[in-house]
C-alpha positions in Angstrom: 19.0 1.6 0.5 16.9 2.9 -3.0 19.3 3.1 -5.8 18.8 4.9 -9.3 19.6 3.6 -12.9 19.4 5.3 -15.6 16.8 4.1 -18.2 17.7 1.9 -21.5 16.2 0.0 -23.7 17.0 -3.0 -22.1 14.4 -2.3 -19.3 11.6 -1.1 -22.1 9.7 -5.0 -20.9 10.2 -4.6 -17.0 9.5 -0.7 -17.5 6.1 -1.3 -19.0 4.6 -4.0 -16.8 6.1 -2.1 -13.9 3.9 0.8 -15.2 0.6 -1.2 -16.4 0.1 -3.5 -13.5 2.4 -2.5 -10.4 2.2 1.1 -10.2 -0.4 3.6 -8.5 -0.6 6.4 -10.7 1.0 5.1 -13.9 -0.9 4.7 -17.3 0.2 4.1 -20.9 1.4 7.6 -21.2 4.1 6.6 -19.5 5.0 3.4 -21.2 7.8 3.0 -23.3 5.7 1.9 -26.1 3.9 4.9 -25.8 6.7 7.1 -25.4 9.3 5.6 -28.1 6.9 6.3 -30.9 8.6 9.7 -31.0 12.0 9.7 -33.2 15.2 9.1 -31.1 16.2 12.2 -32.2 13.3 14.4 -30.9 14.1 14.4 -27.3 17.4 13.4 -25.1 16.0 10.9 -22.3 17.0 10.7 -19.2 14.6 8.4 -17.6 15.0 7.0 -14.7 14.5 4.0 -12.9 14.4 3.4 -8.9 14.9 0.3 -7.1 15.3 -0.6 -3.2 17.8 -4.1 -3.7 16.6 -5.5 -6.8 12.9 -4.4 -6.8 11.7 -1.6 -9.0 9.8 0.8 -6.7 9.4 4.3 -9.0 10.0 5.6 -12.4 10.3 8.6 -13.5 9.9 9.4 -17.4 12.0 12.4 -18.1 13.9 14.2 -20.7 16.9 16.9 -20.7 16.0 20.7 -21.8 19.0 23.0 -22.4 18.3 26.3 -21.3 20.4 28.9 -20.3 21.4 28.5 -16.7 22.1 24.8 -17.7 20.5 21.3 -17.8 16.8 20.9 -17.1 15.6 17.2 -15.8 12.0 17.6 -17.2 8.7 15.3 -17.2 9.1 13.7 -20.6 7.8 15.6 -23.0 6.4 12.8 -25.0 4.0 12.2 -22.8 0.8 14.8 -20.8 2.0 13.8 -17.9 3.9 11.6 -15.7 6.2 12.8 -12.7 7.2 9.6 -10.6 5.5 6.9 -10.9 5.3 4.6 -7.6 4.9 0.8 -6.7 1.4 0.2 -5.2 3.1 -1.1 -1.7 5.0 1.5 -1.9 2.7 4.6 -1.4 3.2 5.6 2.2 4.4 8.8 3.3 8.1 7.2 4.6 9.0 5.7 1.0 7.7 8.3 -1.0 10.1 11.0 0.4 12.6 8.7 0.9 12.0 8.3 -3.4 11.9 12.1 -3.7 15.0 12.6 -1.6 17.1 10.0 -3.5 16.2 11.8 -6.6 17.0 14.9 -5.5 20.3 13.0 -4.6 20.9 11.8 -8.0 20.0 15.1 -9.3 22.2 17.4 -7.3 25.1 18.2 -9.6 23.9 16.8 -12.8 21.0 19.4 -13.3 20.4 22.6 -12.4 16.4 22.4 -12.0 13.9 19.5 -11.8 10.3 19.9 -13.5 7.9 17.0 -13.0 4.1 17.0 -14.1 2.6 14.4 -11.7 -0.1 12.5 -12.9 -3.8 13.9 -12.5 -5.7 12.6 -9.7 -8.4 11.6 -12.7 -6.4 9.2 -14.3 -4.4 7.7 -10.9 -5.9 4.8 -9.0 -5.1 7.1 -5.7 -4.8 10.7 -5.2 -2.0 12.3 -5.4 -2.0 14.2 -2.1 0.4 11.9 -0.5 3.0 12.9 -3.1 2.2 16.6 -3.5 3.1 16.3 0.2 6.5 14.5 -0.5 7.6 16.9 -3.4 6.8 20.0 -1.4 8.4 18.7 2.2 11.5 18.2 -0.3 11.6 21.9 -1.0 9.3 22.1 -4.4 7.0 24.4 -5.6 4.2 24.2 -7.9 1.8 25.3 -10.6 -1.0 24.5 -11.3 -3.5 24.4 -14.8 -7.5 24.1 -14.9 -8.7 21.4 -16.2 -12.3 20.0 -17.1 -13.9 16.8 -16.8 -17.9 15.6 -17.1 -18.6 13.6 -13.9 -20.7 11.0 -16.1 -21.9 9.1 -12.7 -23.1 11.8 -11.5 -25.3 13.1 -14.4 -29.2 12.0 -15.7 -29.3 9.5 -18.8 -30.7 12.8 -20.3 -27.3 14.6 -20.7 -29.0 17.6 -22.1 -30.4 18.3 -18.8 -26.7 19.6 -17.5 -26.2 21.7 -20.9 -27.1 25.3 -21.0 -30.1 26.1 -23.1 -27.7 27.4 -26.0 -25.7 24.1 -26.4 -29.2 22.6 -26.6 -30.5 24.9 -28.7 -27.3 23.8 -31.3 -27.7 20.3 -30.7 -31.6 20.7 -31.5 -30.6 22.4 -34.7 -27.9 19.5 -35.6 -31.0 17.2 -35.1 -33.2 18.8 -37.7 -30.2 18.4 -40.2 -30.0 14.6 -39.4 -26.0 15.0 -38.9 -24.1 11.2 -37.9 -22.3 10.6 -35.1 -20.7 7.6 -35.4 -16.8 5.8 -34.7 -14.4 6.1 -37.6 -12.2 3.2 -38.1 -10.5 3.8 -41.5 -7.2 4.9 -42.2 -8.7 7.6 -44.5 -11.3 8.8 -42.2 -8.0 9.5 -39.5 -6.8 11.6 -42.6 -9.8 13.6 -43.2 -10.4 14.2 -39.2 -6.3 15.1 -39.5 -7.2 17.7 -42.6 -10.0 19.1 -40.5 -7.5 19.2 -37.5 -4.9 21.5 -39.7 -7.3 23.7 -40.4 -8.6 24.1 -37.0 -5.3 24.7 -35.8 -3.7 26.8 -38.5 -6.2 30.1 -37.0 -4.1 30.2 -34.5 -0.9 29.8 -36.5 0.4 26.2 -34.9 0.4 22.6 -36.4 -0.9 19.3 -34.2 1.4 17.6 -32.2 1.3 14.3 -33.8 1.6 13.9 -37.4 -1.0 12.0 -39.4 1.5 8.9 -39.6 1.7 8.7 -35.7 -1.9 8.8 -35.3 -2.4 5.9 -37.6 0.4 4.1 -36.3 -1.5 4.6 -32.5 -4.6 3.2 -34.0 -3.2 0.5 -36.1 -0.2 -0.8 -34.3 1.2 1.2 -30.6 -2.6 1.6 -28.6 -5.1 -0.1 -31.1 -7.2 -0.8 -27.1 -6.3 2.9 -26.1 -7.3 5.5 -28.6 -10.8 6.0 -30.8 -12.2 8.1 -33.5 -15.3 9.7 -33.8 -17.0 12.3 -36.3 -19.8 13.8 -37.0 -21.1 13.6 -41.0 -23.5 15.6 -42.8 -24.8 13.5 -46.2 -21.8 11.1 -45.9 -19.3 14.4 -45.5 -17.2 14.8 -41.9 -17.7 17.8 -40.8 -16.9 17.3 -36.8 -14.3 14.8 -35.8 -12.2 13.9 -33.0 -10.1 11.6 -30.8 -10.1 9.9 -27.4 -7.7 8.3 -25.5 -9.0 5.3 -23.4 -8.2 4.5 -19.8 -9.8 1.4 -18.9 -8.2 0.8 -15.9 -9.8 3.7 -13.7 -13.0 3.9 -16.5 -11.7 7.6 -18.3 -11.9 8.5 -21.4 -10.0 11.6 -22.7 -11.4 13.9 -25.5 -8.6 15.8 -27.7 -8.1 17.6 -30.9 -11.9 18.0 -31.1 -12.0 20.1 -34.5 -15.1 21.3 -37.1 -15.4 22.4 -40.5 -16.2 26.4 -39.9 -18.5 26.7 -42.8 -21.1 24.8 -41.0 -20.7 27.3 -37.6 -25.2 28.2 -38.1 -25.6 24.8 -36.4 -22.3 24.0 -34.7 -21.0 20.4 -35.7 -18.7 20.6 -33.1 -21.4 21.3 -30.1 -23.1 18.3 -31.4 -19.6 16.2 -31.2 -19.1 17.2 -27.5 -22.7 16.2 -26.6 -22.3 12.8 -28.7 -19.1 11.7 -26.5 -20.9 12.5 -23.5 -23.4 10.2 -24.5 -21.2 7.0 -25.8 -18.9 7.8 -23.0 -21.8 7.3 -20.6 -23.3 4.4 -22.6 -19.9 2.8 -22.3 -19.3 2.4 -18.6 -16.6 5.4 -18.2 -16.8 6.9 -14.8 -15.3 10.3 -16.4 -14.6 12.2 -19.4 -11.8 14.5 -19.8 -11.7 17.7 -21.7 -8.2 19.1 -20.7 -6.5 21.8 -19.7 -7.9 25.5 -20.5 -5.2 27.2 -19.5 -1.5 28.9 -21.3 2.0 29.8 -20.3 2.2 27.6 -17.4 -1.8 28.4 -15.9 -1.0 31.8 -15.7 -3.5 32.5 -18.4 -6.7 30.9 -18.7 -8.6 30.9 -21.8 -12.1 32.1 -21.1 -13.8 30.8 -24.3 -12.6 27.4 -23.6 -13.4 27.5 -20.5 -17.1 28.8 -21.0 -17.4 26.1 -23.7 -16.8 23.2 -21.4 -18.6 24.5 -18.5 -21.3 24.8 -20.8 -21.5 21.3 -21.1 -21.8 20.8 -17.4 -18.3 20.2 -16.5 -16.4 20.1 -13.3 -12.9 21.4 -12.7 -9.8 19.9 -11.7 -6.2 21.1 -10.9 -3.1 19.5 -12.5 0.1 20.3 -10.8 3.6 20.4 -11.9 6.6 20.5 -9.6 9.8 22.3 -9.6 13.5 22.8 -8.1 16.1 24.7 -8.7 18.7 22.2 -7.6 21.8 24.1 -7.4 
C-alpha cells in the first residue's frame, strides 16, 4: 500500500538526503534548500511526499496555481524542473505506475489539473523513458521544449574545430584584443555580472529571475559547491559574464544568464564566453554542458536566433517534457 503526505518542514532533512543520495532522477533543484530560498510568500506548496509503510519511495516538488477552472497541482515553480522524483530500487515499470496512479488518487478531487516537468534525461542518472511510459499509460499528455547541450566527450581538445567559421572568426578577433576569461568569486563581481544581466534583459522588457541578493546568497551560503561565475574582461573591465550551475553527480554543468555589454558587439564578448565554458567545462571532467531551452509559450515557438547561436557552437538537441491532466 503507497501512502501520500503532504510535505512540511519537518521532513526538509529526510527530503533532501532522499533526493541527493536515494533518488534516480533528483538533483539540488529539487532540494528544500534549494527551493526554500524563495520567500514563503512567493508560492503556496503543495509538495508531496510518498511512502510504501514507512519508506519514502517518490517526491514530488509542487506548488498550487489558481486559474480559472480551479486549482492547478504544478511542478514547483522554484525549481527548472522536477516532476516525481523516485527511489533508485524503485524504478521498475510496476512501482512507477503504481506511484503515478496513487497520485492521481490523491489528486482526484483536490485539483482540477496536474502539470509536472520531469527531470531532463541530462541531468537524471537514468532515462526517463520508464516514466514517460508510466505518466502517459495513466492518461497524460505532454509537451515538449528544445533544448541544447555540447556533448564535451565527444568533441576534439580543439573545440574550435566543431564552431562554424563565424564563431571562430569572433573568437579570433577577441584574441587580438587580449580579453580574460577567468572565474569571479567576489561579491562585487556577482553585482557587476548582475548589472550586465539587467541590461541584457531589459531589451526585451523583463527582469532576471533571481534577484542580486539570491545569487549571492547561492554562492556564499545555499550551493557554494553548485553554482560558479565567470566573465570575460577587457583592461580589468567585465564586459561578458555568466553563471553555471554544477551537477557533479552525473558530470554537467549548466550555462545561464549568459549576458554582454552591447557596445563591444565588433568582436562579440559574449561568443568568446560561450567558447571559454566549453573549454573549462571540458578541462574539468564534465561529460556535458547545457545551454537550455530555446523555445516560448510552452515549445510551441522556437526562437531561431537562439537556436542558430548554439548550434553554432556545435551543439546537440534534446527534448524536455512536461506532463499534464485534467483531473476532473
Amino acid at each position: 500500500m503507497y501512502r501520500i503526505v503532504e510535505y512540511c518542514e519537518a521532513f526538509s532533512e529526510e527530503w533532501d538526503e532522499f533526493v541527493l543520495t536515494k533518488s534516480i532522477n533528483g538533483t539540488f533543484l529539487q532540494t528544500r534548500n534549494f527551493i526554500n530560498y524563495h520567500p514563503k510568500e512567493r508560492f503556496v506548496d503543495a509538495s508531496l511526499m510518498i511512502f510504501r509503510k514507512n519508506r519514502l519511495i517518490a517526491v514530488v516538488p509542487a506548488c498550487v496555481i489558481q486559474n480559472d477552472d480551479g486549482l492547478e497541482l504544478y511542478s514547483h515553480k522554484g525549481s527548472t524542473f522536477g516532476g516525481i522524483i523516485i527511489r533508485k530500487d524503485y524504478y521498475v515499470a510496476e512501482k512507477v505506475i503504481k506511484i503515478v496512479q496513487t497520485i492521481d488518487d490523491y489528486v482526484d478531487g483536490r485539483y482540477w489539473k496536474v502539470t509536472l516537468k520531469i527531470t531532463s534525461d541530462l541531468f537524471s542518472e537514468a532515462d526517463s523513458d520508464l516514466l514517460q511510459y508510466a505518466l502517459t499509460y495513466c492518461g497524460y499528455k505532454n509537451y515538449i521544449e528544445l533544448s541544447t547541450y555540447m556533448d564535451l566527450q565527444n568533441i576534439p581538445e580543439n573545440v574550435l574545430e566543431v564552431f562554424d567559421r563565424n564563431k571562430i572568426r569572433n573568437i579570433l578577433k577577441c584574441e587580438e584584443h587580449l580579453l580574460e576569461f577567468r572565474e569571479t568569486k567576489e561579491d562585487l563581481e556577482v553585482e557587476q555580472f548582475y548589472e550586465l544581466l539587467k541590461i541584457n534583459l531589459s531589451k526585451y522588457g523583463i527582469k532576471p529571475i533571481h534577484t542580486v541578493e539570491e545569487i549571492k546568497n547561492f554562492k556564499n551560503e545555499r550551493i557554494p559547491n553548485n553554482v560558479k561565475f565567470y566573465g570575460v574582461f577587457e583592461n580589468g573591465v567585465e564586459i561578458a559574464a555568466g553563471m553555471v550551475f554544477i551537477f557533479e553527480q552525473v558530470k554537467v554543468m549548466h550555462a545561464q544568464n549568459l549576458s554582454a555589454d552591447y557596445r563591444f558587439t565588433e568582436y562579440s564578448p559574449i561568443t568568446y564566453l560561450y567558447y571559454q565554458l566549453v573549454k573549462q567545462a571540458k578541462r574539468d571532467g564534465y561529460k556535458y554542458l547545457s545551454w537550455g531551452v530555446s523555445t516560448e509559450k510552452q515549445g510551441e515557438v522556437l526562437n531561431y536566433g537562439l537556436i542558430r547561436n548554439k548550434e553554432s557552437f556545435g551543439s546537440k538537441h534534446q527534448l524536455n517534457r512536461t506532463y499534464c491532466k485534467i483531473v476532473k
